[in-house]
GUTI-593922 format. One record per residue: z, x, y of N, C-alpha, C in turn. Coordinates in steps of 0.2 Angstrom, whole numbers. Each point is the difference from the previous one (the first is absolute). Example, Ala and Ser with C-alpha at 12.3 -4.5 7.8 and 13.67 -1.06 7.14 Angstrom:
2
[[39 66 -28] [0 -4 6] [0 4 6]]
[[-4 -2 5] [1 4 6] [3 -4 5]]
END
This chain:
403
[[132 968 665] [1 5 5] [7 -1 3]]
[[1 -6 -1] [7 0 4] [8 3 -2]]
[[-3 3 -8] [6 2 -4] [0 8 2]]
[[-5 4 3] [-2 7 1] [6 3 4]]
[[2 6 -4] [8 1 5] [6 -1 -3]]
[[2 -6 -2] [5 -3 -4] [2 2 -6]]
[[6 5 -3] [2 1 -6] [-3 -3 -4]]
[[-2 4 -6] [-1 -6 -6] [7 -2 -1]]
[[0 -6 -3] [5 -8 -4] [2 5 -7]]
[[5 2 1] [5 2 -6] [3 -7 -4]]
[[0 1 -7] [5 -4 -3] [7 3 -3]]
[[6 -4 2] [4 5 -5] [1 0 -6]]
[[0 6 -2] [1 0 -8] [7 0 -3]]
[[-1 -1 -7] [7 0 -3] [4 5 -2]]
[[7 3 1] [2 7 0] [-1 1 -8]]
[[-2 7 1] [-1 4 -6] [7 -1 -6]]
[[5 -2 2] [4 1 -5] [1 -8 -3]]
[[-2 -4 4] [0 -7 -4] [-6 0 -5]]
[[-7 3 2] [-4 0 -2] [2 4 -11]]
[[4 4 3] [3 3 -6] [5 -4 -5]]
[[2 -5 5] [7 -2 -5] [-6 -5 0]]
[[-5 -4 0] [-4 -6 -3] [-4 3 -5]]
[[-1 5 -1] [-4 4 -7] [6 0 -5]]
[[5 3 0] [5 3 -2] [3 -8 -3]]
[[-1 -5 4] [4 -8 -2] [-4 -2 -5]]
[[-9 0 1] [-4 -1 -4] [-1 4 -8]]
[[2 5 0] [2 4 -5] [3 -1 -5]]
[[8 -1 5] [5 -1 -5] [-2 -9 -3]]
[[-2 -5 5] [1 -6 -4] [-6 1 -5]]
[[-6 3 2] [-6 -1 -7] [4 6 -6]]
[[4 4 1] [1 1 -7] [7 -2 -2]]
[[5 -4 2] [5 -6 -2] [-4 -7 -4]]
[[-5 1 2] [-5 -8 -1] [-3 3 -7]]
[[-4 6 1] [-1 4 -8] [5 1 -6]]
[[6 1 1] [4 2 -4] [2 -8 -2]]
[[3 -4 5] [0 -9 -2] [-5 -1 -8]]
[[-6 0 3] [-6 -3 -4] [1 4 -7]]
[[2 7 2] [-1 5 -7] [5 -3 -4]]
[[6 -3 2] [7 -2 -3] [-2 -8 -3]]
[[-3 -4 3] [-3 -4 -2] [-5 -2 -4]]
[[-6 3 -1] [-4 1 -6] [2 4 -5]]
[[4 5 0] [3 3 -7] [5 -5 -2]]
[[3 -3 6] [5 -4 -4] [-4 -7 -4]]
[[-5 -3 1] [-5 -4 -5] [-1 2 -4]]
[[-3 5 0] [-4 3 -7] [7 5 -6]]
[[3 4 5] [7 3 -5] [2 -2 -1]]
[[5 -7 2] [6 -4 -3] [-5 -3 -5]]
[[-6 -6 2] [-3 -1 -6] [-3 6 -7]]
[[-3 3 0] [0 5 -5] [8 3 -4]]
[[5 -1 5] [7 4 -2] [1 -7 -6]]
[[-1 -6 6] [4 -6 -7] [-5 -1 -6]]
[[-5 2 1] [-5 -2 -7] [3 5 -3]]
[[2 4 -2] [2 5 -2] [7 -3 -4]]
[[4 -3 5] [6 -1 -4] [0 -7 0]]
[[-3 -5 -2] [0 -7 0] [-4 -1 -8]]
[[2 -5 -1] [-3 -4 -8] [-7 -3 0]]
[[0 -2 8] [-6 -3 0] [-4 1 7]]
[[-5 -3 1] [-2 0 10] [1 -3 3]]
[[3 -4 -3] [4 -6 5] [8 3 3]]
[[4 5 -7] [3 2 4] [1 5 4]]
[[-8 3 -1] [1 4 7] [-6 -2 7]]
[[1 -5 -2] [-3 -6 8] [6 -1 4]]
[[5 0 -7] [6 -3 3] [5 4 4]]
[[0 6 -2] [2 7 5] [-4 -1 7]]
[[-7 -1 -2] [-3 1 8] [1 -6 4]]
[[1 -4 -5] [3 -7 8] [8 3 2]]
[[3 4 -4] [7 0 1] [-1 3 6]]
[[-2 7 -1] [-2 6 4] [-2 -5 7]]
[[-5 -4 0] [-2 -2 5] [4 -5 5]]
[[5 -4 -3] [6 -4 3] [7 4 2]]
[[-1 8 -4] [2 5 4] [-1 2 8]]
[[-5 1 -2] [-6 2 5] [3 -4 7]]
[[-4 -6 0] [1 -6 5] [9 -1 1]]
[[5 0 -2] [8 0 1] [0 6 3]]
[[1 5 -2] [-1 8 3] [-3 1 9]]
[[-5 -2 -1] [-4 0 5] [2 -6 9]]
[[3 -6 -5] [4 -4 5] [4 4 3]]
[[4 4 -4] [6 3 6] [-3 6 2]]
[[-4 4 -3] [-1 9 -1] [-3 0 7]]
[[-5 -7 1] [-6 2 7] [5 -7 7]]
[[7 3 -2] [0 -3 7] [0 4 5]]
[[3 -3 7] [-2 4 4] [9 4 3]]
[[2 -2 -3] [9 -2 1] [4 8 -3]]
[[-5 0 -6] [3 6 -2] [-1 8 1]]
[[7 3 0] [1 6 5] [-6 5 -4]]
[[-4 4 1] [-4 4 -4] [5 5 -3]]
[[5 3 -1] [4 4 -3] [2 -6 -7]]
[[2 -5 2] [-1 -5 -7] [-4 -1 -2]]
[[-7 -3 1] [-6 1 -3] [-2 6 -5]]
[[3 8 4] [-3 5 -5] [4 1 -2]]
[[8 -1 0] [2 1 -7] [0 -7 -7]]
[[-2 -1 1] [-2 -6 -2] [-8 1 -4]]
[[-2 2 3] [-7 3 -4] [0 6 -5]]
[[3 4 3] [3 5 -3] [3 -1 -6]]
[[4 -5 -2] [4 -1 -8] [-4 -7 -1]]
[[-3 -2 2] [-4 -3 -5] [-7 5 -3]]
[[-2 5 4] [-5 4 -2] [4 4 -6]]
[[7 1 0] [1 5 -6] [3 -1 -5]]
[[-1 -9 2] [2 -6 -7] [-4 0 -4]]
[[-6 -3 5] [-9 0 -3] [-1 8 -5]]
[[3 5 5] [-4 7 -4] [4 0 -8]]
[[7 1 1] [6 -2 -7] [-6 -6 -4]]
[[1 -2 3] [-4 -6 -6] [-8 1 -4]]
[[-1 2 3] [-8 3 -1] [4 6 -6]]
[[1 4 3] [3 7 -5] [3 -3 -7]]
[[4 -5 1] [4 -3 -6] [-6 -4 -3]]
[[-2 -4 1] [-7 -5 -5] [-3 5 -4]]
[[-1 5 2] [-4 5 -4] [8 4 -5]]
[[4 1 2] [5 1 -6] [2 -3 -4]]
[[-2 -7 0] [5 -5 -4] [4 -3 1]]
[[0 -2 9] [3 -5 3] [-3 -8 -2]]
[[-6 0 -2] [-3 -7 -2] [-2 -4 6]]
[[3 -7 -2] [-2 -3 5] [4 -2 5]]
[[6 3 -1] [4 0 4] [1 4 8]]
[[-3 8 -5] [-4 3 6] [-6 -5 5]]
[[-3 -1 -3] [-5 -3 2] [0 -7 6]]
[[8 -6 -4] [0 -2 7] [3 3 7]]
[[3 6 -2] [3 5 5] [-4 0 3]]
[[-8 3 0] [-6 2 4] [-1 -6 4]]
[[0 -7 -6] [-3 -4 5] [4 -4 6]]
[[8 4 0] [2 -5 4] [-1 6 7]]
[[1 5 -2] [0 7 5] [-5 2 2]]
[[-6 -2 -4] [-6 1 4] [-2 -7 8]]
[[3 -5 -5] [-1 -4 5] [5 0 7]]
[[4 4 0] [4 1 5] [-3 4 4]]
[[-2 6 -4] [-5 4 7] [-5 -1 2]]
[[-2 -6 -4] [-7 -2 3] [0 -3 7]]
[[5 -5 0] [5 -2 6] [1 3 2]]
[[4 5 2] [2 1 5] [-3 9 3]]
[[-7 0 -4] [-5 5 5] [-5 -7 2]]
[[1 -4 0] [-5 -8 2] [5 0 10]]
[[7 2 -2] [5 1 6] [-2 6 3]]
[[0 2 -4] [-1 8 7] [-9 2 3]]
[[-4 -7 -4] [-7 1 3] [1 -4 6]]
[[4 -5 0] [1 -5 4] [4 2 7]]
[[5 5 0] [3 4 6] [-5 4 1]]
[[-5 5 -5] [-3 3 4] [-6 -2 5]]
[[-3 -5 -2] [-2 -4 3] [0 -6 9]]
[[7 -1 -2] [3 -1 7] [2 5 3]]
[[1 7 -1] [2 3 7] [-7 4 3]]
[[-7 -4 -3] [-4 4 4] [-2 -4 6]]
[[-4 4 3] [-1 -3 8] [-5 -4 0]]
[[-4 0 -5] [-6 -5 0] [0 -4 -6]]
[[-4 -5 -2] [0 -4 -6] [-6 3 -3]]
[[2 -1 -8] [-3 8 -4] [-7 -5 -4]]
[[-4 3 -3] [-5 -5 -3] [2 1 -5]]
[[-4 -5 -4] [3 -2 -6] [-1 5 -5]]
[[5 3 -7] [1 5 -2] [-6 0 -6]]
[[-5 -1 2] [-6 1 -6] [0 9 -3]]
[[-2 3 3] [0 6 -1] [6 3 -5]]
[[6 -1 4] [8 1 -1] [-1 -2 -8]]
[[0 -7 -2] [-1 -3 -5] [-4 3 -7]]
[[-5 2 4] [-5 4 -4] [2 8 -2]]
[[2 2 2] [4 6 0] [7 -1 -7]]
[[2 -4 1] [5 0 -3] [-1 -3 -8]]
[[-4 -6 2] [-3 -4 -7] [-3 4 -5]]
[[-5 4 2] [-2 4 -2] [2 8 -6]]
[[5 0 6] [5 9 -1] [4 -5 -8]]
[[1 -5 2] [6 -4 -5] [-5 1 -6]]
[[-5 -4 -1] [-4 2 -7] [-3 6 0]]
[[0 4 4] [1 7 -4] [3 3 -2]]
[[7 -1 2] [7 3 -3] [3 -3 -8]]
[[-1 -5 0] [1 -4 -3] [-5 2 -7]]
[[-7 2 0] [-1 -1 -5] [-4 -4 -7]]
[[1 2 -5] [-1 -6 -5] [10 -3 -2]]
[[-3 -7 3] [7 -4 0] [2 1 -7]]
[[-4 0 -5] [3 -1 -7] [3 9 -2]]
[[-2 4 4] [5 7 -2] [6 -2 4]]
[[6 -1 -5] [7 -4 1] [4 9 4]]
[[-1 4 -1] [4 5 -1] [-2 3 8]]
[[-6 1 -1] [-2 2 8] [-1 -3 5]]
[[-3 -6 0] [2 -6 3] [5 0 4]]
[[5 0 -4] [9 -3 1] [3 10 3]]
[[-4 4 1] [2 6 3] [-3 2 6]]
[[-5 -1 -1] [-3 -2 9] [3 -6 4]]
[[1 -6 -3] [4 -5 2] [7 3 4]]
[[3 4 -3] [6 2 -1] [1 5 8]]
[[-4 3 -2] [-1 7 8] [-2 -3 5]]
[[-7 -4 -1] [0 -2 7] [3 -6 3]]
[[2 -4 -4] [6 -5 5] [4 7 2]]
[[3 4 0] [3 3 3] [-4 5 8]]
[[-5 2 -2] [-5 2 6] [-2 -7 5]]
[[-1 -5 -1] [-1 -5 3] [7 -1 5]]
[[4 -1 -5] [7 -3 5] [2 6 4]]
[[-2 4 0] [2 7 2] [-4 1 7]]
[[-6 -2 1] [-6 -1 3] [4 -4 5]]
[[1 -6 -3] [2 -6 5] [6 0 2]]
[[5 4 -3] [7 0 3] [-2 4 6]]
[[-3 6 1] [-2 5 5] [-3 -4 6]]
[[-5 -4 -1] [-3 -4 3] [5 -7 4]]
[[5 -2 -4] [3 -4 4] [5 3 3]]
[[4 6 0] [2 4 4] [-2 3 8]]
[[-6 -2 -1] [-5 4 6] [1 -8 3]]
[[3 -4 -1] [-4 -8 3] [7 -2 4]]
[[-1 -3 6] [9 -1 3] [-2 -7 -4]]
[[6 -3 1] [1 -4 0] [-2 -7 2]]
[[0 -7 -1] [-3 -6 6] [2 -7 -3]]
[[5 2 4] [6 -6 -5] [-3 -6 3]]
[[-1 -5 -3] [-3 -7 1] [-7 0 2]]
[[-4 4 1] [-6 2 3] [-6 -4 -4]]
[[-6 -4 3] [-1 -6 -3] [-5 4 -5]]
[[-2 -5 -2] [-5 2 -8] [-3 -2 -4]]
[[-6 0 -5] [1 -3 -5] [3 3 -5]]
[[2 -7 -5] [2 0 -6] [-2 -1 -5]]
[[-6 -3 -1] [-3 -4 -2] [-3 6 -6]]
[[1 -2 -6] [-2 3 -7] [5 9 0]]
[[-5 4 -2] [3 5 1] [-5 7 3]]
[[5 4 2] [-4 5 3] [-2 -2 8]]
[[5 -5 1] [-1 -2 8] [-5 -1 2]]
[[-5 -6 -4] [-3 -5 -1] [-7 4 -3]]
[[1 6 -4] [-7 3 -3] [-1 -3 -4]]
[[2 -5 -4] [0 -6 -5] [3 -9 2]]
[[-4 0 5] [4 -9 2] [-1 -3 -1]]
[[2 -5 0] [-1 -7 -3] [-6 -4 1]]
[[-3 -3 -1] [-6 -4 1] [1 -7 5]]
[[-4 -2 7] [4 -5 4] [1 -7 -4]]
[[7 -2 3] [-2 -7 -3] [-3 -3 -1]]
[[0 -7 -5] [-10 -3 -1] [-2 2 -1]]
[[-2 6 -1] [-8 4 -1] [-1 -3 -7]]
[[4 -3 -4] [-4 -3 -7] [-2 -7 3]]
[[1 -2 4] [-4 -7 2] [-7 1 2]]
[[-2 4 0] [-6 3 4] [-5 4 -7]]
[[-4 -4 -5] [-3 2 -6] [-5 7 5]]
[[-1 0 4] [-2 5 4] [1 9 -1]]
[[7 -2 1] [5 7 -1] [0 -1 -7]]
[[-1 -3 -4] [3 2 -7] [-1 6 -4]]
[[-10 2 2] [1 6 -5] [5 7 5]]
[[2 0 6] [2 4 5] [7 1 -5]]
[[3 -6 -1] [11 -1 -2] [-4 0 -9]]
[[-5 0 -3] [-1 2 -8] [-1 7 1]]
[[-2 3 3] [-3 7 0] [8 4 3]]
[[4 -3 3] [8 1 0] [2 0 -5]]
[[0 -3 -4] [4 -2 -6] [-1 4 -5]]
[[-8 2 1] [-3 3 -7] [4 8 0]]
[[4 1 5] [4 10 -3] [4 -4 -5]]
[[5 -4 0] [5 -1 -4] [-2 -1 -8]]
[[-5 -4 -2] [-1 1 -7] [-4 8 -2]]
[[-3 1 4] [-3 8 -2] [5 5 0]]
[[3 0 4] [6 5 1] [5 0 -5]]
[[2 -7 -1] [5 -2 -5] [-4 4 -8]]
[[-4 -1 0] [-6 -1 -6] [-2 10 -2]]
[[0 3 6] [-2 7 -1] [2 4 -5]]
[[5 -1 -2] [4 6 -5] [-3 -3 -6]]
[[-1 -7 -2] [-3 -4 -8] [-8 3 1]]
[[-4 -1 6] [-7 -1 -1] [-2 9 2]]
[[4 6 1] [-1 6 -1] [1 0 -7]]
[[7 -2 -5] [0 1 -5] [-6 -4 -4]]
[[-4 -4 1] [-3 -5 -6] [-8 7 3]]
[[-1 2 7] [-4 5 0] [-2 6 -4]]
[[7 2 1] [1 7 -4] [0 -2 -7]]
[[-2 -5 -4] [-3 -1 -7] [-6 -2 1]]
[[-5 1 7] [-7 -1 -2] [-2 6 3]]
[[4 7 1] [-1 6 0] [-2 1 10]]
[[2 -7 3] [1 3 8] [5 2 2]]
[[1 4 3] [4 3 2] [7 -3 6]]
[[6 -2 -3] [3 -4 2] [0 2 10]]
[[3 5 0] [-1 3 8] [-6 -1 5]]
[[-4 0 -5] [-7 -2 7] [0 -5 -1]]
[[2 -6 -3] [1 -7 0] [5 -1 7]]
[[6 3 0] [3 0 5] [-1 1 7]]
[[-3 7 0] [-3 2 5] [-4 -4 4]]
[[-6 -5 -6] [-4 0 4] [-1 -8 3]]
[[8 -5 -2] [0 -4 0] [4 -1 8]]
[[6 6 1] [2 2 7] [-4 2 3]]
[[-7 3 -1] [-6 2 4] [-1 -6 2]]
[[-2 -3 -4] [-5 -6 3] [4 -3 5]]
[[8 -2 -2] [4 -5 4] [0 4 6]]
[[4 5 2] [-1 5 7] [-6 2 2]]
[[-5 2 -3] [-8 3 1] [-4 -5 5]]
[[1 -8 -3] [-5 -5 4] [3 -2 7]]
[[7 1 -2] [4 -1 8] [-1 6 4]]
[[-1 6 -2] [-2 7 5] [-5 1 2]]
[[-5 -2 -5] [-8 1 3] [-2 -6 3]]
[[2 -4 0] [-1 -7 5] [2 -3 4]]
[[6 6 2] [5 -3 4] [-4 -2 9]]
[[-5 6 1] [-2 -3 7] [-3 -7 0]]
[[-3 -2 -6] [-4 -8 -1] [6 -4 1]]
[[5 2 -5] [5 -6 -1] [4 -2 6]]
[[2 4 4] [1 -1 6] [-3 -4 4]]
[[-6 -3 0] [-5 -6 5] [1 -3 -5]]
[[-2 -2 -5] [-2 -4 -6] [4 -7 1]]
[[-5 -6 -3] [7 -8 3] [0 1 -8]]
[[8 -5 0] [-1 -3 -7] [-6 -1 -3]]
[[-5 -4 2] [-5 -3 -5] [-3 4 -2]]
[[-2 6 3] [-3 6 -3] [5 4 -5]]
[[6 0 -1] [3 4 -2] [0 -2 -5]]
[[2 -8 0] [0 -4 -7] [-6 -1 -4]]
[[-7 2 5] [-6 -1 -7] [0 6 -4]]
[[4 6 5] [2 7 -6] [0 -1 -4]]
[[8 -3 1] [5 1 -5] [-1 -4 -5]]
[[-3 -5 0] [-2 -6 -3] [-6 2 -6]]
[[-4 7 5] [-7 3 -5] [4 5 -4]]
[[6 3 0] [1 4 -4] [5 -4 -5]]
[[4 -3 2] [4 -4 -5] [-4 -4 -5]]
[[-8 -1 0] [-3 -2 -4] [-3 3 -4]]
[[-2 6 5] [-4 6 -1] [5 1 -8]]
[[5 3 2] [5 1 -5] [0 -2 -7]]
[[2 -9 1] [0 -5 -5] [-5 -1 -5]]
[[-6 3 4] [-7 -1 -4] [0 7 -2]]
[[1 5 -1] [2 7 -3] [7 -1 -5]]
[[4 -1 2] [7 -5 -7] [-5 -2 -7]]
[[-3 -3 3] [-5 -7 -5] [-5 3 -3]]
[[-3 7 2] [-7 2 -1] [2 7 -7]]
[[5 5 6] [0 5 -3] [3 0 -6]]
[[0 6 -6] [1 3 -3] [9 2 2]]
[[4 0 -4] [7 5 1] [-2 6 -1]]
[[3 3 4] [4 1 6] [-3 -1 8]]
[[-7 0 -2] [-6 -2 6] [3 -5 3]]
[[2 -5 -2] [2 -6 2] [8 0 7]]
[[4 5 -5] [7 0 4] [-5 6 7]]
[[-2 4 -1] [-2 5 6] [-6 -5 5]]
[[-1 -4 -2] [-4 -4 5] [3 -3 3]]
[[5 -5 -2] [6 -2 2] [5 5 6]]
[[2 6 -3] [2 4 5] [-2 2 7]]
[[-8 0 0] [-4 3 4] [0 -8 5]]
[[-5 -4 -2] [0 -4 6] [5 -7 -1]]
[[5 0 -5] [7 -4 5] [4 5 6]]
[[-1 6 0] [4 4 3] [-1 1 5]]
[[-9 0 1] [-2 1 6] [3 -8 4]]
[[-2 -5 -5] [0 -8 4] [8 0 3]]
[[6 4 -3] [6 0 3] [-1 6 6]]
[[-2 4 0] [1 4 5] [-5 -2 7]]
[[-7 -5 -2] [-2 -3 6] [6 -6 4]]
[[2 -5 -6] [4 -3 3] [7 2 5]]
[[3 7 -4] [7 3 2] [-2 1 5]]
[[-5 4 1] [-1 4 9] [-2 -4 3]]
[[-5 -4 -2] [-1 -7 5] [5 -2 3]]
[[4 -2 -5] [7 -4 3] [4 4 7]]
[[0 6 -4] [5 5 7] [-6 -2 5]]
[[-3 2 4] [-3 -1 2] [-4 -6 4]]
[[2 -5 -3] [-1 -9 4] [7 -2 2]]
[[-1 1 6] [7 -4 1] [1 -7 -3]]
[[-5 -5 1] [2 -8 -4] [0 1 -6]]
[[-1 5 -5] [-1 3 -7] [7 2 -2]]
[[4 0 7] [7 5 -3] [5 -6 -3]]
[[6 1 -2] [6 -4 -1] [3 -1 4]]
[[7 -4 2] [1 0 5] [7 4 0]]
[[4 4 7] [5 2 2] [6 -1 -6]]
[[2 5 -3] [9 -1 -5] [-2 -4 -4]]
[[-6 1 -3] [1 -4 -8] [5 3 -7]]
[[2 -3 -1] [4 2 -4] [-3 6 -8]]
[[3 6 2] [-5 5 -7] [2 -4 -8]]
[[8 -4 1] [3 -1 -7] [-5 -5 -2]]
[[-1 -6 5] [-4 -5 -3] [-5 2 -2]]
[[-4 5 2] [-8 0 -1] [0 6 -6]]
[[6 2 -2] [1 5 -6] [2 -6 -5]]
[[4 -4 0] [0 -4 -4] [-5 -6 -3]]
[[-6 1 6] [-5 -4 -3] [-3 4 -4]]
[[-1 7 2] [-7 4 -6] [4 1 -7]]
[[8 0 -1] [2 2 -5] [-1 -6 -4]]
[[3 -4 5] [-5 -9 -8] [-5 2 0]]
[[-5 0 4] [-6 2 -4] [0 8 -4]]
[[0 2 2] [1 6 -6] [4 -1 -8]]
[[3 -3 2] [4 -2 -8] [-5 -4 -3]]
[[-2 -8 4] [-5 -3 -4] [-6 4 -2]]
[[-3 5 3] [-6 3 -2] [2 3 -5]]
[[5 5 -1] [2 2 -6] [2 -2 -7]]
[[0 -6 2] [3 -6 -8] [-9 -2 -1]]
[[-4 -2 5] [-6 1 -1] [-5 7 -3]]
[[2 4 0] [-3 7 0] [5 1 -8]]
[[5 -2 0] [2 3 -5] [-3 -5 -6]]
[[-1 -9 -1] [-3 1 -4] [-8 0 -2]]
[[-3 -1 5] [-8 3 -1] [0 7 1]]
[[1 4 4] [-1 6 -1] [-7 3 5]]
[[-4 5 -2] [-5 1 6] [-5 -6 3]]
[[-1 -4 -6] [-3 -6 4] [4 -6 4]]
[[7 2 0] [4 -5 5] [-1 4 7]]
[[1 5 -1] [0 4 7] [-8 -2 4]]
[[-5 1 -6] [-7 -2 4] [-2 -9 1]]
[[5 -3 -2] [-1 -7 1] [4 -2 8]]
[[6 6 -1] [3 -4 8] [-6 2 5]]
[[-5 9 -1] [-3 0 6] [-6 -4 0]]
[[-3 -4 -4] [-4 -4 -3] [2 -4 5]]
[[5 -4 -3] [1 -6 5] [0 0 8]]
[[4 5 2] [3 3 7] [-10 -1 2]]
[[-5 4 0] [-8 0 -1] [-1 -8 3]]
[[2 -2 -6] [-3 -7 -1] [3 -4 5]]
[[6 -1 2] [4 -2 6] [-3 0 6]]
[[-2 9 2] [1 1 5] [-11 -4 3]]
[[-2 2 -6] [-8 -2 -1] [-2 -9 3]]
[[5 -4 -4] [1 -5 2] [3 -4 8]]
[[4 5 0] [3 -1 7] [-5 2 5]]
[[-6 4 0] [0 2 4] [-8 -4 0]]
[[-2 -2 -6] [-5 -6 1] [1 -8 1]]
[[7 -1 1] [3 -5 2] [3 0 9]]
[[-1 6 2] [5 -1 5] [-2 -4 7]]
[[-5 -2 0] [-3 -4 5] [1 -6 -2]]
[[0 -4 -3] [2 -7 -2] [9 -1 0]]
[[3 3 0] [8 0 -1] [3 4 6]]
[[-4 1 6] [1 4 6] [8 -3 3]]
[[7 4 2] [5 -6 1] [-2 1 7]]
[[4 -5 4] [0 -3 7] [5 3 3]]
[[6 4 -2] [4 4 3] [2 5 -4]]
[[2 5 1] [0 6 -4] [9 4 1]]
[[4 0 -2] [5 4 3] [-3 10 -2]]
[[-3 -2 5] [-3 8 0] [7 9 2]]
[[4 -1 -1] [6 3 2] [-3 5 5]]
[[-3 -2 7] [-4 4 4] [7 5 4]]
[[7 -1 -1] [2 5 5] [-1 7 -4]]
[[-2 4 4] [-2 5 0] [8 6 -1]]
[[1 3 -6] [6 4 0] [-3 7 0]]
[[4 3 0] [0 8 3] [-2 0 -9]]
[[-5 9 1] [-1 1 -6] [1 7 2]]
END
């Protein structure tokens, strides 16, 4: 009664034109973070298909995707700093995007593999330095953005459709060709639209301005987190492996393309429809996940029939990386910590990618099914061990970086 009389309690609101430039900010980075991811996944699966193609063996075309990948990580060192003027960055992108497209056009006429290292040094160039202009777009918004699960998915996906059957060399290598050109194109526009923010703080950590970061320190002291940092590790042997295991398909009559598809489904699909759970979820639930599917998997390797065997494989390692991936963006104690180096962490998965490939090259489809056999087996073990081996300090990398 004693409020009777008294204007209602207004709140203010926020001007209609900010409310515009924060849709408009949202926009623009979830489709720089799309185009990153689409750059990214074709550049796995195309460079690796383009080298099987012109290599003697599968080791030497393991050995282009480690190249490609210490590209990557060098490129990405200076591409995503904060220091550089964006009129550098997009001319910058821009001729490597029209080195990549030259290169792709000549592999298919007779450039060899000569062309071929051309693609891989140039793809990894702009892979880098659109990881740069997610990262400026990024920082000039006014609010801190969620993590790019969606963004990811959108791009991941568009990449193996464009893309194709990896073993058609000629179409392949001509999609490859247009759309690095459309991409860079996309994102030179988009970092034009973005001012500048010279030393403006950030993460660094991996690439795409922590869409891929590093795992906290010690997390391997902790048998707990194991299948969490295996279920991380399991893109790289698959991915590496995709161009061999669609071709050993397409000779049991499946169709190499929905192999692809449907193994970028499963990795992006379980991170997009789960993403409200994974958001709450602690470590110990995420890792009984990843731990049920990384078996789930290993026991499908073992059971099935070729090519049943590789497409089990696909489906639930891929989901087990995409629980982990989105979990991690999303646990702040689950992230990496602040400017870790992109070179180093590209320079660990290329050793590994090289040894998988000397493995793969000489057993062949059941080398590929014995690394996810084991990785299964690891992650099963660790995670029926991790109470007895519990450590007493943990370097948990809990500072929280901007994503």
């Amino acid at each position: 009664m004693c409020c009777i009389g008294r204007p209602a309690r207004t709140f203010p609101q926020p001007p209609e034109n900010v409310s515009s430039v924060t849709e408009a900010s949202f926009v623009r980075l979830t489709l720089g973070r799309a185009c990153a991811w689409f750059l990214l996944v074709s550049g796995w699966i195309g460079v690796g298909g383009l080298a099987l193609q012109f290599t003697s063996s599968s080791a030497g075309a393991f050995a282009l995707v480690a190249l490609w990948l210490i590209v990557l990580g060098a490129a990405a060192t200076v591409g995503t700093g904060a220091a550089i003027h964006r009129g550098l960055r997009v001319l910058a992108l821009g001729s490597a995007a029209v080195v990549a497209s030259a290169g792709l056009f000549w592999s298919i006429r007779g450039g060899g593999l000569l062309a071929v290292l051309l693609v891989v040094l140039a793809w990894g160039a702009v892979t880098a330095l659109a990881s740069g202009v997610v990262r400026s777009l990024r920082l000039a918004r006014r609010s801190q953005p969620q993590p790019p699960v969606l963004a990811a998915a959108l791009g991941g996906i568009s990449a193996g459709w464009m893309l194709g059957d990896p073993g058609d060399l000629a179409r392949m290598s001509e999609h490859m060709a247009i759309f690095v050109l459309i991409m860079a194109t996309i994102l030179a526009c988009l970092q034009f639209q973005t001012a500048d923010r010279q030393g403006a703080p950030g993460c660094r950590a991996g690439l795409f301005d922590c869409s891929l970061p590093a795992w906290p320190a010690g997390a391997w002291r902790d048998l707990g987190q194991w299948p969490l940092l295996l279920s991380g590790l399991v893109m790289l042997p698959m991915m590496a492996a995709l161009p061999l295991m669609a071709d050993w398909c397409r000779a049991q009559s499946l169709t190499p393309q929905v192999l692809v598809l449907l193994h970028l489904s499963a990795m992006f699909g379980s991170a997009l429809l789960l993403r409200p759970w994974i958001a709450v979820w602690t470590t110990p639930v995420l890792s009984t996940l990843c731990m049920a599917l990384l078996v789930t998997g290993a026991v499908l390797a073992m059971w099935l029939a070729s090519p049943w065997d590789m497409l089990g494989l696909a489906l639930t390692h891929g989901s087990a990386w995409g629980l982990a991936w989105s979990g991690q963006l999303w646990g702040p104690t689950r992230r990496g910590q602040q400017n870790a180096s992109p070179l180093r962490a590209a320079l660990g998965y290329a050793g590994l990618t090289f040894v998988f490939g000397l493995w793969v090259d000489r057993f062949g489809p059941a080398g590929v099914n014995s690394v996810h056999i084991l990785i299964g087996a690891l992650a099963l073990l660790a995670w029926l061990l991790k109470d007895l081996f519990r450590p007493s300090k943990l370097g948990d990398g809990s500072s929280k970086p901007s994503n």
